[in-house]
PASEBA-1860 file (N, C-alpha, C; in nm, 3 decimals):
! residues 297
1> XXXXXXXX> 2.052/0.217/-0.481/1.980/0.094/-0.447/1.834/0.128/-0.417 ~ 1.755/0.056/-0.486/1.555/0.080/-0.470/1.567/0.083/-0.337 ~ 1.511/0.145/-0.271/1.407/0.155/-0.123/1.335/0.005/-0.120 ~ 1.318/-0.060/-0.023/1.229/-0.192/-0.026/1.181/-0.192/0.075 ~ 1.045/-0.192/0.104/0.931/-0.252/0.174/1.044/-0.333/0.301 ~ 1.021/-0.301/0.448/1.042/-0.453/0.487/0.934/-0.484/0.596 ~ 0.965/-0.567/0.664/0.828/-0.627/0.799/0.867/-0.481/0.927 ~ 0.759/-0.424/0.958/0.786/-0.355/1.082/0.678/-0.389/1.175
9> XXXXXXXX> 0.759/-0.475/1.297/0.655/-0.495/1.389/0.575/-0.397/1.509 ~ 0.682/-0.269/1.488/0.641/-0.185/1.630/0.715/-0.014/1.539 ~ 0.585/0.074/1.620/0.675/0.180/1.507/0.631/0.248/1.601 ~ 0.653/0.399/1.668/0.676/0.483/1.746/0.662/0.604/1.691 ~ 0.539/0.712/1.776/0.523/0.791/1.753/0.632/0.920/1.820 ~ 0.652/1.027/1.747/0.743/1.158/1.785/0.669/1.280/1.730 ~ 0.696/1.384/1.808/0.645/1.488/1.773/0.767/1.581/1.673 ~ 0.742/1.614/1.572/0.802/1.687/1.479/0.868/1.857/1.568
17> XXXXXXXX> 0.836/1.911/1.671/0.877/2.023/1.722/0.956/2.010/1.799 ~ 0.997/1.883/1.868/1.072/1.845/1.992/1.206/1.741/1.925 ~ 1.303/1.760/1.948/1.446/1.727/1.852/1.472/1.603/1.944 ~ 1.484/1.632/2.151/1.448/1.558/2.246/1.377/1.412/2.222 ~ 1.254/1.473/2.184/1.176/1.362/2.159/1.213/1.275/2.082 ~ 1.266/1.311/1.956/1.257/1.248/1.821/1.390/1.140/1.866 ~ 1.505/1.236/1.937/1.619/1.126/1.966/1.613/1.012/2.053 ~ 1.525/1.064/2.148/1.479/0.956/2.263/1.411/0.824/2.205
25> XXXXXXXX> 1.331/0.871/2.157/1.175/0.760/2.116/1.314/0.703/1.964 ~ 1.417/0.723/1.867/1.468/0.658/1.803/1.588/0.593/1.828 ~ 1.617/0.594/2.036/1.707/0.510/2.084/1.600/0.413/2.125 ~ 1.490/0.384/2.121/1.403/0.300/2.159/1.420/0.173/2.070 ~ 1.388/0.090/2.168/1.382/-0.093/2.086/1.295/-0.108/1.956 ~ 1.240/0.012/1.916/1.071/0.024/1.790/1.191/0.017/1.671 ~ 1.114/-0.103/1.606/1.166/-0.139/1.479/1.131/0.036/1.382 ~ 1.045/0.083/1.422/1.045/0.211/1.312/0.981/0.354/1.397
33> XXXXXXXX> 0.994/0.456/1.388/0.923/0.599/1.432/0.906/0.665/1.321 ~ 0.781/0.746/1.354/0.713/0.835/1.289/0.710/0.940/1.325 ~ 0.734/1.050/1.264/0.741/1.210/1.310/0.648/1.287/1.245 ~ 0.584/1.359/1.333/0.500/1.431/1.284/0.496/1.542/1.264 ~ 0.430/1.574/1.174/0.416/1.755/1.155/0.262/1.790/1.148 ~ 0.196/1.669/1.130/0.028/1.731/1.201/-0.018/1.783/1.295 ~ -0.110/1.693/1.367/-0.163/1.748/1.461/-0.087/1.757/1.585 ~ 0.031/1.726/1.558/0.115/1.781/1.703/0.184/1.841/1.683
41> XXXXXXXX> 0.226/1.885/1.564/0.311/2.020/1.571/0.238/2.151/1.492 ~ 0.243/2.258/1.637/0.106/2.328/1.590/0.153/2.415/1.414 ~ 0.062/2.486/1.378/0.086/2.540/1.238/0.182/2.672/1.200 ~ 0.222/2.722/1.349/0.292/2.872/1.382/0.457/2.760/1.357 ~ 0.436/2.665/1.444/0.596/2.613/1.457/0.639/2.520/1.323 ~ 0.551/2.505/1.208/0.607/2.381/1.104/0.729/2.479/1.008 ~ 0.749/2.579/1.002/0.821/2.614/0.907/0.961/2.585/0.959 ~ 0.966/2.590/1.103/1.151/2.580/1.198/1.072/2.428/1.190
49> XXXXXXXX> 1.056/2.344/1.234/1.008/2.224/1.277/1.097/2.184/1.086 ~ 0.991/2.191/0.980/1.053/2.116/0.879/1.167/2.055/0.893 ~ 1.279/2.165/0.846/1.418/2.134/0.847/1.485/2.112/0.912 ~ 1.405/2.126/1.089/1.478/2.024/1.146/1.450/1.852/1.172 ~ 1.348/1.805/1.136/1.275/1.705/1.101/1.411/1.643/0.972 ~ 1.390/1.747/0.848/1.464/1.661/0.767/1.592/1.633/0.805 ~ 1.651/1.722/0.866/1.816/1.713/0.952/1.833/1.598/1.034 ~ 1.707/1.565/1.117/1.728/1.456/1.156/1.685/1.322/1.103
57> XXXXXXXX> 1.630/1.362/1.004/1.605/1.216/0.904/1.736/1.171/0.843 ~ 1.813/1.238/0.805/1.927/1.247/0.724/1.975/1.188/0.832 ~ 2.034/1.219/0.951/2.093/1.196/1.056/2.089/1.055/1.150 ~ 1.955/0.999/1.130/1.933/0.902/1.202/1.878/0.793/1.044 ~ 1.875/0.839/0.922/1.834/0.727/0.846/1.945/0.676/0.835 ~ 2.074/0.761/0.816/2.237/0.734/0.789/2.247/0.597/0.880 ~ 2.180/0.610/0.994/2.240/0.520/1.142/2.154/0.374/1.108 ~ 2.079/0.387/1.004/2.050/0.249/1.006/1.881/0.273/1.068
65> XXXXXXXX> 1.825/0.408/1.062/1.674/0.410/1.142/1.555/0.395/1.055 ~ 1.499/0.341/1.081/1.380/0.333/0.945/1.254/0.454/0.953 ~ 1.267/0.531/0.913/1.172/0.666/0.962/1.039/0.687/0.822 ~ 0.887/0.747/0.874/0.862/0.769/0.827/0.826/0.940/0.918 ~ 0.720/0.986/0.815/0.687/1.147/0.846/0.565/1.126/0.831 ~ 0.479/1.192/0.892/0.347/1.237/0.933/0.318/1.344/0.822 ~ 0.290/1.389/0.720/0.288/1.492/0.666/0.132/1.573/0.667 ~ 0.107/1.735/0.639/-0.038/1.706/0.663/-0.127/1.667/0.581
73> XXXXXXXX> -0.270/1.697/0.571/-0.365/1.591/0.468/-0.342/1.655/0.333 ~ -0.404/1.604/0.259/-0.406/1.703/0.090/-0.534/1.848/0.091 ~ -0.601/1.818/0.185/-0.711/1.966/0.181/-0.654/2.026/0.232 ~ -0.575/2.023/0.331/-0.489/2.146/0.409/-0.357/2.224/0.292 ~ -0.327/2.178/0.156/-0.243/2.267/0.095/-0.119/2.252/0.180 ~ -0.072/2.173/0.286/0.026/2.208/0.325/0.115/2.121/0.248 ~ 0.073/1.967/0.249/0.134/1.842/0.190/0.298/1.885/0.123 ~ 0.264/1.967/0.030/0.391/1.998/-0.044/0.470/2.022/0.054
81> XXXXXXXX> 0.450/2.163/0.091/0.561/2.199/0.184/0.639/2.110/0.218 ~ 0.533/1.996/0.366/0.599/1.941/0.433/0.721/1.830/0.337 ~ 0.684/1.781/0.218/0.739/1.724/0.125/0.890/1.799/0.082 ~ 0.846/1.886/0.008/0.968/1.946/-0.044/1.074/1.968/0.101 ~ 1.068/1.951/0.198/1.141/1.977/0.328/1.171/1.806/0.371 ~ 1.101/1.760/0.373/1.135/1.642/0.432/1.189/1.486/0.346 ~ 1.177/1.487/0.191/1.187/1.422/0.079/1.335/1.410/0.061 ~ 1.387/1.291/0.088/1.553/1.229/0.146/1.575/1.114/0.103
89> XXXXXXXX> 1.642/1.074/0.063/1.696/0.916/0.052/1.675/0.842/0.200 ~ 1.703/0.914/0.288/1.716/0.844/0.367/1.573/0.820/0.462 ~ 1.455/0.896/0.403/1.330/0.866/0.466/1.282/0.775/0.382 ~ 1.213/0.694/0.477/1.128/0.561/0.427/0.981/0.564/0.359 ~ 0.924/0.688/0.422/0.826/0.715/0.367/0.749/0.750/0.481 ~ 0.619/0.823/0.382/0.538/0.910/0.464/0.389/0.863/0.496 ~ 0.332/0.890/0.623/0.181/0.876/0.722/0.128/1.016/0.643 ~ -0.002/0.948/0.524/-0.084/1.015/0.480/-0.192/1.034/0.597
97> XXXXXXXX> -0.245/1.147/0.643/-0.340/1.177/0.705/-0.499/1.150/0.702 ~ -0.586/1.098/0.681/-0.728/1.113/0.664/-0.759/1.167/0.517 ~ -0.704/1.033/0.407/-0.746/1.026/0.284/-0.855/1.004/0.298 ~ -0.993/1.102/0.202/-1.108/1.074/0.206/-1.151/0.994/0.048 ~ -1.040/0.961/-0.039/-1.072/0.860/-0.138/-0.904/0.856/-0.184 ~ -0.925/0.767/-0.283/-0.821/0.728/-0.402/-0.702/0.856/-0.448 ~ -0.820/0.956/-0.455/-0.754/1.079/-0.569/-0.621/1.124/-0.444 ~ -0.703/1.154/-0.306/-0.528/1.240/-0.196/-0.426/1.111/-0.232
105> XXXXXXXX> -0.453/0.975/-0.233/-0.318/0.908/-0.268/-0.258/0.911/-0.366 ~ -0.364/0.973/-0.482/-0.256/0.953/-0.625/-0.232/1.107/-0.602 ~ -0.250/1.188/-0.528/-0.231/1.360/-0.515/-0.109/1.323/-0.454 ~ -0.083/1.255/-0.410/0.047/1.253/-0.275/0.151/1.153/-0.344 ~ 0.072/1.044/-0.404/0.156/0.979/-0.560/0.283/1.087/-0.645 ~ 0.169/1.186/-0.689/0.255/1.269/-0.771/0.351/1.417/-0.766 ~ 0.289/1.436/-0.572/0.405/1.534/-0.514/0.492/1.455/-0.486 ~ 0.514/1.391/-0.466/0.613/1.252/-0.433/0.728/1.255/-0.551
113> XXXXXXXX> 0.643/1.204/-0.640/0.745/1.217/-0.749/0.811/1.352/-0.780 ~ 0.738/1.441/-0.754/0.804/1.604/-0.804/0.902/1.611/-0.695 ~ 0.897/1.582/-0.589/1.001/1.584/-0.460/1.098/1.518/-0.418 ~ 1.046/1.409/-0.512/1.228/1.278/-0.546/1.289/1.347/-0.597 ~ 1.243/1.396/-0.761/1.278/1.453/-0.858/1.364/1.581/-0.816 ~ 1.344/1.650/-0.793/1.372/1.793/-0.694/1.506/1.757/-0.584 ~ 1.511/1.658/-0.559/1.576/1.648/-0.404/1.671/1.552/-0.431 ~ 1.672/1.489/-0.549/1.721/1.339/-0.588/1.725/1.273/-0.539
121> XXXXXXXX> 1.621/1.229/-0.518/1.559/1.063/-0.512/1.500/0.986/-0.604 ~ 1.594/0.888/-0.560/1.521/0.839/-0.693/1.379/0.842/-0.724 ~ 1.284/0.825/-0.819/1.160/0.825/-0.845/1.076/0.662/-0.756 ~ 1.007/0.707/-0.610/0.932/0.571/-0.612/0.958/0.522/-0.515 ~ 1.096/0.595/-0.472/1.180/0.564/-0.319/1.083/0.547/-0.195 ~ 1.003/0.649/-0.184/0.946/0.711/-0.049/0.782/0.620/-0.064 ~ 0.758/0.506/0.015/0.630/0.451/0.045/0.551/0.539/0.129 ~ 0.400/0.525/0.115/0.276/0.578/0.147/0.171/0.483/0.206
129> XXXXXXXX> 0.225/0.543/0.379/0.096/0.467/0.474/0.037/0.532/0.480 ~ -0.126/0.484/0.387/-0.267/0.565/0.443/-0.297/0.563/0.610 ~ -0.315/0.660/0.639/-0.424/0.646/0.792/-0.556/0.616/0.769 ~ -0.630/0.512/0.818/-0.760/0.511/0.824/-0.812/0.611/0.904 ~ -0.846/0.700/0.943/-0.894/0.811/1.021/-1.031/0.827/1.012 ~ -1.069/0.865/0.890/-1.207/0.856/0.871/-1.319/0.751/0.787 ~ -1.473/0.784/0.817/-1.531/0.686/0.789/-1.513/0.675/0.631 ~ -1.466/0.763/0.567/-1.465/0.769/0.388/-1.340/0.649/0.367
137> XXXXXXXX> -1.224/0.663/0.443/-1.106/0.616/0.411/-1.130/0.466/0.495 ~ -1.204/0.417/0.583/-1.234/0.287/0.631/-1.305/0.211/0.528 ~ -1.402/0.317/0.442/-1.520/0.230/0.369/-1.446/0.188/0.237 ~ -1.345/0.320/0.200/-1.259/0.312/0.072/-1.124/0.240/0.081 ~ -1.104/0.173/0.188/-0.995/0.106/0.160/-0.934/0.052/0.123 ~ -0.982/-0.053/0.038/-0.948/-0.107/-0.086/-0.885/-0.034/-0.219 ~ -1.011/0.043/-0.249/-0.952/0.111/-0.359/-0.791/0.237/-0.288 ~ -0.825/0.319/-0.175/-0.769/0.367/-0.125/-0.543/0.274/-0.159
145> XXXXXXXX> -0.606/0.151/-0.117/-0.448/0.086/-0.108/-0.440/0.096/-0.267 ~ -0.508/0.082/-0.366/-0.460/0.038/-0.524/-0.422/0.158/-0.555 ~ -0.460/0.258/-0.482/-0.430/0.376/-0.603/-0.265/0.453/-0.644 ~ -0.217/0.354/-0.492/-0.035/0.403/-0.598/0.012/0.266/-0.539 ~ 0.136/0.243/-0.629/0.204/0.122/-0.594/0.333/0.147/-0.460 ~ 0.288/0.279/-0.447/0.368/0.336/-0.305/0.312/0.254/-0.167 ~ 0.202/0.213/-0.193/0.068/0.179/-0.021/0.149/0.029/-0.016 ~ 0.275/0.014/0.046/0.284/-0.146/0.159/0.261/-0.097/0.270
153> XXXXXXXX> 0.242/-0.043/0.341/0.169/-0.014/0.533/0.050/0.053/0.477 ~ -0.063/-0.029/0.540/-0.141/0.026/0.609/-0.231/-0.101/0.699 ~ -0.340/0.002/0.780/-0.422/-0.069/0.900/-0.524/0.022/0.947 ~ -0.543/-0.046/1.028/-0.724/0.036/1.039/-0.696/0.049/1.225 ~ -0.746/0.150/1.246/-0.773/0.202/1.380/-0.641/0.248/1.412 ~ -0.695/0.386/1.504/-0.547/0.455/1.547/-0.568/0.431/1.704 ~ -0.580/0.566/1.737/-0.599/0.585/1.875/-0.735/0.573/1.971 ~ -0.722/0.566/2.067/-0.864/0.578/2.117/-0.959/0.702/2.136
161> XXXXXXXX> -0.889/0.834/2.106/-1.002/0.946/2.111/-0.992/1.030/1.982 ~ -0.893/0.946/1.853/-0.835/1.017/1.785/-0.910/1.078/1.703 ~ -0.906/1.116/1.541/-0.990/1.110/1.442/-1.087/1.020/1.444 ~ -1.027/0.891/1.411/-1.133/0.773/1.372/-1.221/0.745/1.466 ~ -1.175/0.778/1.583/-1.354/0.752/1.688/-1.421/0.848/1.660 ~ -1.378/0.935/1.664/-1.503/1.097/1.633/-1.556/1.070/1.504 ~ -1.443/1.001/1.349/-1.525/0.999/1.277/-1.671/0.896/1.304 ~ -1.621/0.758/1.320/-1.718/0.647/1.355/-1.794/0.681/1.458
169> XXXXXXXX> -1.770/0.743/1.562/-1.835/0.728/1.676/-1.779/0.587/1.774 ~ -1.737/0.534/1.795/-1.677/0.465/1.894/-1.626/0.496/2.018 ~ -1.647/0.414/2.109/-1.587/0.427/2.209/-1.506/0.325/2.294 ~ -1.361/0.335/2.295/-1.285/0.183/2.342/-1.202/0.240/2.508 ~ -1.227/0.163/2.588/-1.149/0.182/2.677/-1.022/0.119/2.645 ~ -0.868/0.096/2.748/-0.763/0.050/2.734/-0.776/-0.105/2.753 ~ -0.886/-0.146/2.789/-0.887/-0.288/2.821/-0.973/-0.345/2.722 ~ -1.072/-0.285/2.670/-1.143/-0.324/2.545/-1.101/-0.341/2.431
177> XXXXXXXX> -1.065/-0.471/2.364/-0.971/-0.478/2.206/-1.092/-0.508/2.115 ~ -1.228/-0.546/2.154/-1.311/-0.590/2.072/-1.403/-0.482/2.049 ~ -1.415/-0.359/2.045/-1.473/-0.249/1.997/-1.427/-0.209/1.915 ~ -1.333/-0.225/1.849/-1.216/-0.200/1.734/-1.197/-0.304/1.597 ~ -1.248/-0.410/1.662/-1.196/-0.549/1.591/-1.267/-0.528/1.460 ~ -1.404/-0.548/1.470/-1.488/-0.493/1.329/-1.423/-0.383/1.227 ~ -1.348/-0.273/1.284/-1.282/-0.210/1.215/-1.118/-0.262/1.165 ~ -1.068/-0.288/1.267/-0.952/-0.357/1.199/-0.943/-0.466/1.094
185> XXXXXXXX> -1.037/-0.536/1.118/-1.042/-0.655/1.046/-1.043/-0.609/0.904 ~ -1.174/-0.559/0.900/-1.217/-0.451/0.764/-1.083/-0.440/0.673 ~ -1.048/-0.328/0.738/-0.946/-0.283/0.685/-0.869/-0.356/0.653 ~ -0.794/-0.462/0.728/-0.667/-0.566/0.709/-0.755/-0.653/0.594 ~ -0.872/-0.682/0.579/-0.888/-0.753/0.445/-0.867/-0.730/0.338 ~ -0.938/-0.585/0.355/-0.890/-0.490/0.211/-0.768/-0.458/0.168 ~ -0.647/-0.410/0.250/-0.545/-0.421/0.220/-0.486/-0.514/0.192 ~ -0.531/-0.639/0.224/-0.470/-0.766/0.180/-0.550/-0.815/0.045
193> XXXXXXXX> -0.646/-0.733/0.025/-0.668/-0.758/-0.093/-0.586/-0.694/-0.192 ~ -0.587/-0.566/-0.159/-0.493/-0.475/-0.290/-0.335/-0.550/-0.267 ~ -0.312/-0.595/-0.191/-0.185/-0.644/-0.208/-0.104/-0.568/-0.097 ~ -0.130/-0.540/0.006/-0.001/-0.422/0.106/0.032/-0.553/0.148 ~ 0.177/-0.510/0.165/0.245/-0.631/0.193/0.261/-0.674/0.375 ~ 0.233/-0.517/0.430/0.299/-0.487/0.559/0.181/-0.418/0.638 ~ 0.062/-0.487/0.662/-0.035/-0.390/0.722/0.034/-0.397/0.884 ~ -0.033/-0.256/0.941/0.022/-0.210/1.046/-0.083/-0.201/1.102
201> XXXXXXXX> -0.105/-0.206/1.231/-0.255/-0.166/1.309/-0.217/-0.077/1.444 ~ -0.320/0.035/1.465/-0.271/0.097/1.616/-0.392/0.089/1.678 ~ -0.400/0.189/1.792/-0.295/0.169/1.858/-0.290/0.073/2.007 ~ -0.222/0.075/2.041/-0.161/-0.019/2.146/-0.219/0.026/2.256 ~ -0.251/-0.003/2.366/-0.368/-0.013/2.500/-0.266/0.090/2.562 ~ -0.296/0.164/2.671/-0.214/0.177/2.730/-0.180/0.189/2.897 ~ -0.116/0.126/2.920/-0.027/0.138/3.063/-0.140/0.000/3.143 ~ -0.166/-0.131/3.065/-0.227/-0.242/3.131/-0.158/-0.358/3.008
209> XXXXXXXX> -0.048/-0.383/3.129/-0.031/-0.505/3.075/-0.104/-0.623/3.007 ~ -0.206/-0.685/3.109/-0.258/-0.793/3.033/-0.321/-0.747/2.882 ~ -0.379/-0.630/2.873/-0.447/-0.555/2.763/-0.367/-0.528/2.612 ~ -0.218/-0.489/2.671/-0.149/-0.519/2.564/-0.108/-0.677/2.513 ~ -0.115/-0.762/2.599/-0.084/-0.863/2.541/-0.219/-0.976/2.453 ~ -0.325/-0.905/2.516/-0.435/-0.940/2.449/-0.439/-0.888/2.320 ~ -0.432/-0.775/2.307/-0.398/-0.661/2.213/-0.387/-0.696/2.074 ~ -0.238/-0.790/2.124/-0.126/-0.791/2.024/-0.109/-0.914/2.007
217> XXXXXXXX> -0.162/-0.993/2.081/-0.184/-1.142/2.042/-0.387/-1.140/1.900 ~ -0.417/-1.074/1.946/-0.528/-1.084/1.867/-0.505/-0.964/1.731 ~ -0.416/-0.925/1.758/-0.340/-0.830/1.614/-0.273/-0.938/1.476 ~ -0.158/-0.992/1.590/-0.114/-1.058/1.496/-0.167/-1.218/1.462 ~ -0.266/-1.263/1.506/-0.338/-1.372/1.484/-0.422/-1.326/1.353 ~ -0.497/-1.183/1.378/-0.575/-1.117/1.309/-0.509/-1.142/1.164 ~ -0.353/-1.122/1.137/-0.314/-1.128/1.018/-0.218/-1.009/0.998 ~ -0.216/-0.920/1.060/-0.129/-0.772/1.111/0.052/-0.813/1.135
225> XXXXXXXX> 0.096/-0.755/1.078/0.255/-0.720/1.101/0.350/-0.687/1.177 ~ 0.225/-0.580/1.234/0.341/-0.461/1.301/0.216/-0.371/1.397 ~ 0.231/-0.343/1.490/0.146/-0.216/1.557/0.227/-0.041/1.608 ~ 0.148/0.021/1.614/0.192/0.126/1.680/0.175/0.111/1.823 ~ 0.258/0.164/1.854/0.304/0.171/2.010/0.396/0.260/2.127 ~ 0.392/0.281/2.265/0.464/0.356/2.290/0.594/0.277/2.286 ~ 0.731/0.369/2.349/0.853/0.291/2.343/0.866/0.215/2.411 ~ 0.808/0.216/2.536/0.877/0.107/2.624/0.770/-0.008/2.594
233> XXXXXXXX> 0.669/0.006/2.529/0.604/-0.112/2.473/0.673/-0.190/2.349 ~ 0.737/-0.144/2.343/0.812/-0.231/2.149/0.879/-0.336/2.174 ~ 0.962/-0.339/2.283/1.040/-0.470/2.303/0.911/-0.591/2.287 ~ 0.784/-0.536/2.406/0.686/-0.662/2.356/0.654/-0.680/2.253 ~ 0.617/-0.550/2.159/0.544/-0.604/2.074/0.665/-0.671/1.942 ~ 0.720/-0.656/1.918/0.829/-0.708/1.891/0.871/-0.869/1.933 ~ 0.846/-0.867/2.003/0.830/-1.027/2.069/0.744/-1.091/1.997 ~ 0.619/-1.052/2.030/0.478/-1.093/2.033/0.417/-1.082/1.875
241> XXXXXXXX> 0.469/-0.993/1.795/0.431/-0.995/1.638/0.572/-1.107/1.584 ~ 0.600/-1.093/1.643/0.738/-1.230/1.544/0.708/-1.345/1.557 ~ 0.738/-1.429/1.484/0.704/-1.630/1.463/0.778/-1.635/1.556 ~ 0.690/-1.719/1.667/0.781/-1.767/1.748/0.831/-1.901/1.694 ~ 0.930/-1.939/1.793/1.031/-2.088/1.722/0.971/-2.219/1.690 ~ 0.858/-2.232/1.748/0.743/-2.342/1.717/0.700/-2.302/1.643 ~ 0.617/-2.237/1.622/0.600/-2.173/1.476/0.688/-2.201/1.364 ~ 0.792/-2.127/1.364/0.895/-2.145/1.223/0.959/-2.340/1.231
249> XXXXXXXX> 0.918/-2.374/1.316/0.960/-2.516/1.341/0.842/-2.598/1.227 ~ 0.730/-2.527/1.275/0.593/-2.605/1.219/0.590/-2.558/1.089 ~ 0.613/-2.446/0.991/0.638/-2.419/0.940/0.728/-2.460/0.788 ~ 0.851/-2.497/0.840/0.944/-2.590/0.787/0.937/-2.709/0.787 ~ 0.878/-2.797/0.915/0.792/-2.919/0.847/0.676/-2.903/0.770 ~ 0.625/-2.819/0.726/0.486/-2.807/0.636/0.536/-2.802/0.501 ~ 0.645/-2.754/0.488/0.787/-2.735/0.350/0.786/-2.856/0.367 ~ 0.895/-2.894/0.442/0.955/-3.047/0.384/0.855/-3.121/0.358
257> XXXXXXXX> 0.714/-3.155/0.427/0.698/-3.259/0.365/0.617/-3.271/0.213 ~ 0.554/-3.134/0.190/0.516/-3.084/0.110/0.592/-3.144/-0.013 ~ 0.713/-3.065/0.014/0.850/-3.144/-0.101/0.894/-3.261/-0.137 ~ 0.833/-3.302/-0.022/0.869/-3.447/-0.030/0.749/-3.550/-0.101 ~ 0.630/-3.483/-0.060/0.505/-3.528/-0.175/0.554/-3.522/-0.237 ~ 0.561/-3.412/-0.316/0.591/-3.383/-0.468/0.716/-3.475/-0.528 ~ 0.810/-3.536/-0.458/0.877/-3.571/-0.516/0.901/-3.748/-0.548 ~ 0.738/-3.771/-0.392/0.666/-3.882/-0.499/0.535/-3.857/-0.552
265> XXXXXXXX> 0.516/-3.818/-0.646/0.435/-3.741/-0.704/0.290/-3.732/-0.646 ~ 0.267/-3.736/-0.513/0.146/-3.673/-0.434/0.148/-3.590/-0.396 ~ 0.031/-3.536/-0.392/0.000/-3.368/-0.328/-0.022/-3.362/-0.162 ~ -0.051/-3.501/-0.106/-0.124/-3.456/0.022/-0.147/-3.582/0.080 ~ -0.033/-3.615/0.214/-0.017/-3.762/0.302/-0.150/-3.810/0.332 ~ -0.172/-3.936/0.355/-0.304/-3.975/0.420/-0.298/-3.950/0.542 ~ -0.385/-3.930/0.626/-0.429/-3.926/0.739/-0.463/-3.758/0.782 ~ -0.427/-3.669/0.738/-0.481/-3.511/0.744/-0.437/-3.447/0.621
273> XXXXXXXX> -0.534/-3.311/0.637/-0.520/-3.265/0.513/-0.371/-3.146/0.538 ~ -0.316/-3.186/0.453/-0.230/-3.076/0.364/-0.180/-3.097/0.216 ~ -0.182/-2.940/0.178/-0.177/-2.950/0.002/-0.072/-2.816/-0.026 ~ -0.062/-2.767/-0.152/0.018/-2.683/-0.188/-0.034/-2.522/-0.103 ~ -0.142/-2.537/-0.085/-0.186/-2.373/-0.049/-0.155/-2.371/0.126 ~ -0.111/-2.497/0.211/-0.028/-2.469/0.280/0.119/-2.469/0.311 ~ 0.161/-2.534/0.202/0.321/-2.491/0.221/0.304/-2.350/0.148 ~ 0.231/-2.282/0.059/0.236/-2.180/0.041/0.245/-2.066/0.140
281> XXXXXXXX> 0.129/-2.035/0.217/0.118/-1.984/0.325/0.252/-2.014/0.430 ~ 0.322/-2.139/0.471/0.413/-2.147/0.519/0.561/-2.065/0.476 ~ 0.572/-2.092/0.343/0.705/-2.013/0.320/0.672/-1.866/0.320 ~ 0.566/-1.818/0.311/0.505/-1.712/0.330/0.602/-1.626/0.462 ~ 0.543/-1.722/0.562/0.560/-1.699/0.721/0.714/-1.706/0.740 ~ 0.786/-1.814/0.665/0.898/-1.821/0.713/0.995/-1.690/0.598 ~ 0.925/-1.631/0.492/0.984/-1.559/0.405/0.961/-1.456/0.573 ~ 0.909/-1.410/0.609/0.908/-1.303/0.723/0.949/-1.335/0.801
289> XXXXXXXX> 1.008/-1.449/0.901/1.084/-1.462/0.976/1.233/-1.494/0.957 ~ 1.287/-1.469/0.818/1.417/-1.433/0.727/1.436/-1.299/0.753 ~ 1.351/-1.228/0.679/1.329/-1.050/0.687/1.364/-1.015/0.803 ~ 1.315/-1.094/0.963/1.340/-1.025/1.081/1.416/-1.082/1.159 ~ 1.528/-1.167/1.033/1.656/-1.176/1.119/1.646/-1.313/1.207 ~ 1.538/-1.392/1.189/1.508/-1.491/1.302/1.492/-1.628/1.228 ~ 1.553/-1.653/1.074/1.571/-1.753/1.047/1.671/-1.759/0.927 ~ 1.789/-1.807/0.952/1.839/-1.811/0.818/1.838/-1.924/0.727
297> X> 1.926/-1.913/0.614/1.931/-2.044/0.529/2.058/-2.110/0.535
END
């Protein structure tokens, strides 16, 4: 059965050296975790780290976990490695590092394929979230998402002292969401231009409530899916990125009556405007609140 794209509202970081970690943070409420073998698992420990990474991909994708891998960038030569070790049916796909154009995604395009191939997977299985990290991969983002039909996640901004501030220069405290916004936005346009179906944005404030809920209310207003976050933050954000029931209420009247124009052959009631490009957008919304289980037919 194809691998398919779905909505992830909250995804969770793990460190690739710690087995602890990886089990803890994937009993967590986070619709998805990410394991890394970058910059947190140093370069002495990735060769024991790999295979146990893939052991537990195998192990926890079996259970129903949606996992991706951190792998490292394409200038570091490691990429393969971490690939040929971690390349499973049961991984969802992999956190490209600080693509500085098009070419590391179609580079990571076509170890991809040699590592399905190799491992049997099928060809195409394993999706590719760019990191925005640096200023090359913020400015190139657009082209960055077209260059394999692997890119449904991505988003702009990670952490607050991570790559991407050192690259840009920025500086955000935990309570500041609008030092970031210019960059997120960016990004979430462009990817919604190339078509990602599932942009993701990080990261999540930390340890101030009101900040996360500002956060993540101006994430998913923004147009965003899903954020990164710690664990005991996912139950919110999880909340807080899903249609709420007024929503999918408003929603389904924007359908019906839509349908119901049409079926006396008008496009759009008197007294306010609505036309086809909002019931469009509506089934849109309610096609994702199907996906997450929160509306059926």
């Amino acid at each position: 059965m194809p691998n398919e794209a779905v909505p992830i509202r909250s995804i969770v970081a793990c460190n690739g050296n710690d087995e602890e970690d990886i089990r803890n943070k994937a009993a967590s409420e986070a619709d998805a975790i990410w394991i890394d073998l970058e910059d947190h698992t140093h370069p002495d420990e990735r060769s024991w780290a790999r295979p146990q990474v893939r052991r537990l991909v195998e192990e926890l994708g079996s259970k129903g976990r949606i996992i991706f891998v951190r792998v490292n960038s394409i200038p570091t030569g490691e990429t393969g490695n971490d690939l040929e070790a971690v390349v499973c049916p049961q991984l969802h796909g992999i956190f490209l590092p600080k693509p500085q154009s098009p070419r590391d995604v179609i580079a990571a395009h076509a170890l991809l394929n040699h590592f399905e191939r190799k491992n049997g997977v099928e060809v195409g299985h394993t999706f590719i979230y760019p990191l925005m990290e640096t200023a090359e991969s913020i400015d190139g983002a657009y082209e960055i998402a077209l260059a394999s039909p692997r890119v449904e996640y991505m988003g702009g901004a990670v952490t607050r002292d991570g790559d991407q501030a050192r690259a840009v220069g920025y500086k955000r405290s935990d309570t500041d969401n609008e030092t970031l916004l210019n960059v997120r936005a960016s990004v979430l346009i462009k990817a919604r231009r190339a078509g990602v179906k599932y942009p993701i944005s990080g990261m999540l404030p930390r340890d101030n409530p009101e900040a996360e809920r500002n956060f993540l209310r101006q994430t998913k207003n923004l147009g965003y899916t899903g954020v990164m976050c710690r664990p005991d933050a996912a139950a919110l954000a999880n909340e807080m990125m899903s249609p709420t029931a007024e929503e999918i209420a408003r929603y389904q009247e924007i359908v019906a009556t839509t349908e119901q124009l049409e079926k006396q052959g008008r496009t759009r009631p008197e007294g306010y405007h609505l036309g086809p490009a909002h019931a469009k957008f509506a089934r849109t919304k309610l096609d994702l609140a199907r996906k997450l289980g929160l509306l059926k037919d």
